[in-house]
C-alpha positions in Angstrom: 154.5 150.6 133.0 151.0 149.4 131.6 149.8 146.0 133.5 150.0 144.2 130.1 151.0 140.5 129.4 150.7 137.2 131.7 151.7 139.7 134.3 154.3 142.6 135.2 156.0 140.1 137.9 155.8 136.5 135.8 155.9 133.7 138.4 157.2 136.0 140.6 155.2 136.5 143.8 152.0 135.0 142.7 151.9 132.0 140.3 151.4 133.9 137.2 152.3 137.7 138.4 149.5 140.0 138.3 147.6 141.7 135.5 145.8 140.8 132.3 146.5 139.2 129.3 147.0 141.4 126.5 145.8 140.9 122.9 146.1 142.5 119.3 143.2 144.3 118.0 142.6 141.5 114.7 141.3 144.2 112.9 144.5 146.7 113.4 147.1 143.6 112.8 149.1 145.0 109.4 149.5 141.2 108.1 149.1 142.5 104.5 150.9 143.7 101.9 149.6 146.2 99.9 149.8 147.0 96.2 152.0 149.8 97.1 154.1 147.7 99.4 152.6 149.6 102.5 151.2 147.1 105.4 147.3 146.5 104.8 145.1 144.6 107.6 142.7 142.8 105.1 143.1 140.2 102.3 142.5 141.7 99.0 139.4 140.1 97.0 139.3 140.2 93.1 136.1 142.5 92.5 135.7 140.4 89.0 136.2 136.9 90.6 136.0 137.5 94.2 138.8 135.6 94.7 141.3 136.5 97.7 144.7 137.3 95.6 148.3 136.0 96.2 151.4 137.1 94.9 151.8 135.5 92.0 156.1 134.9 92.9 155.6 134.2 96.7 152.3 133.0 97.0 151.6 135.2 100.3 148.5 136.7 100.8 148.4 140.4 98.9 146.3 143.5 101.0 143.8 145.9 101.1 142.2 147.9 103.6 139.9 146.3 105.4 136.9 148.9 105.7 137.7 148.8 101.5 137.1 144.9 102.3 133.7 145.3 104.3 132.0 148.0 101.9 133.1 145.1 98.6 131.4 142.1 100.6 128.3 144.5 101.7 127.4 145.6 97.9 128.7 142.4 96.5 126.5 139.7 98.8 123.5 138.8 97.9 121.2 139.3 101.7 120.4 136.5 103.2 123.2 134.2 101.6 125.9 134.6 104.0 126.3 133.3 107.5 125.7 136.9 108.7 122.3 137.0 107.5 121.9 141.0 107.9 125.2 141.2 105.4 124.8 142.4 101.9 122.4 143.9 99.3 118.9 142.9 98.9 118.1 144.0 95.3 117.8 141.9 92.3 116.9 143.7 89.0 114.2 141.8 86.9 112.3 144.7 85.2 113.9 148.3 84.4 111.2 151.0 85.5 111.3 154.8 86.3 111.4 153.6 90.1 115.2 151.1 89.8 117.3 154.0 90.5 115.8 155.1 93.3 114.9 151.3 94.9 118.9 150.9 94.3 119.9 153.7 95.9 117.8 152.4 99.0 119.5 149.0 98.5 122.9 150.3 98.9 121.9 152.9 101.9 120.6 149.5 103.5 123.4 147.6 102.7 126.1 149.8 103.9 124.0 151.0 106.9 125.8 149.2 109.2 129.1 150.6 108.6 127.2 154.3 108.5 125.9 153.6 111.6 129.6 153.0 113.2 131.2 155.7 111.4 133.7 153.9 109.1 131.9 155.0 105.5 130.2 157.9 104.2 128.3 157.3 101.4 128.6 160.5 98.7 126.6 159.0 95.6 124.8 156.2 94.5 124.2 156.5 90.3 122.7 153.3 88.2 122.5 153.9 84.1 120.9 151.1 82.1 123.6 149.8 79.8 121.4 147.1 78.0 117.8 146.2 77.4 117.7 144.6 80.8 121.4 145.3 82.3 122.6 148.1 85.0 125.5 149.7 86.1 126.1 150.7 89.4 128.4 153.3 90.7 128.4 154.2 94.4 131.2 157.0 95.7 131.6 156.7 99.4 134.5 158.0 101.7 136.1 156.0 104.0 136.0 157.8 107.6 138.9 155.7 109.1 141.8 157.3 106.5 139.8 160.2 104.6 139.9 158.4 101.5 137.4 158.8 98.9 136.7 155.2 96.9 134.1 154.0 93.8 132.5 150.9 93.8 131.1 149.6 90.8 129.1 146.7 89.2 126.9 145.4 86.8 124.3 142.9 86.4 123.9 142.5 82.8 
């Protein structure tokens, strides 16, 4: 038997028994329920509103995963705007040129670095395509390393 708890002998022959205290991993806690009904351990954000999202009948909390969670905020905050200041993408469009693909493609690798570095994402593609005189659309493909799942992100900022 694992030394887990207060202690394996609780005020038995030492005040508090002997051992350490054991804790739940936050980020393995299944506190969420997912769209599918399967147990999620992140709350799910609107990507249109960035809202966190209830059930509209209970009002609990609704899930997703959160490595899903943690590549949305990193492509979705602007750097330098958040508490974290080393969270989120540090690219803002103001003139279309032969070189925006490639200076967003360095944006995301930057942004999601962090979660390359620690092996939770792999990023397969990052693809921009003007869609107005001055507006983009992003679309970045990456895997995610934790459950083999392969996920787009997209956005637009015009």
């Amino acid at each position: 038997m694992p030394n887990l708890g207060i202690g394996a002998a609780p005020f038995g022959s030492s005040a508090f028994g002997f051992g350490s205290p054991a804790k739940q991993n936050s980020t393995s806690a299944l506190l969420y329920q997912g769209p599918d009904g399967s147990r999620k351990n992140a709350a799910e954000i609107n990507t249109v509103t960035g809202d966190i999202v209830r059930d509209a009948q209970t009002g609990i909390h609704k899930g997703m995963d959160a490595v899903q969670q943690q590549v949305y905020l990193a492509l979705r905050t602007l750097k330098g705007s958040a508490i974290v200041q080393t969270l989120g993408i540090a690219f803002k469009v103001k003139i279309i040129s032969e070189t925006t693909a490639q200076k967003i493609k360095q944006a995301v690798n930057e942004a999601l670095s962090d979660l390359v570095t620690r092996q939770l994402v792999r990023v397969d593609s990052v693809t921009s395509e003007r869609i107005k005189v001055t507006g983009i659309r992003v679309t970045v493909q990456w895997t995610n390393l934790t459950n083999g799942e392969t996920n787009t992100s997209r956005w637009e900022n015009g």
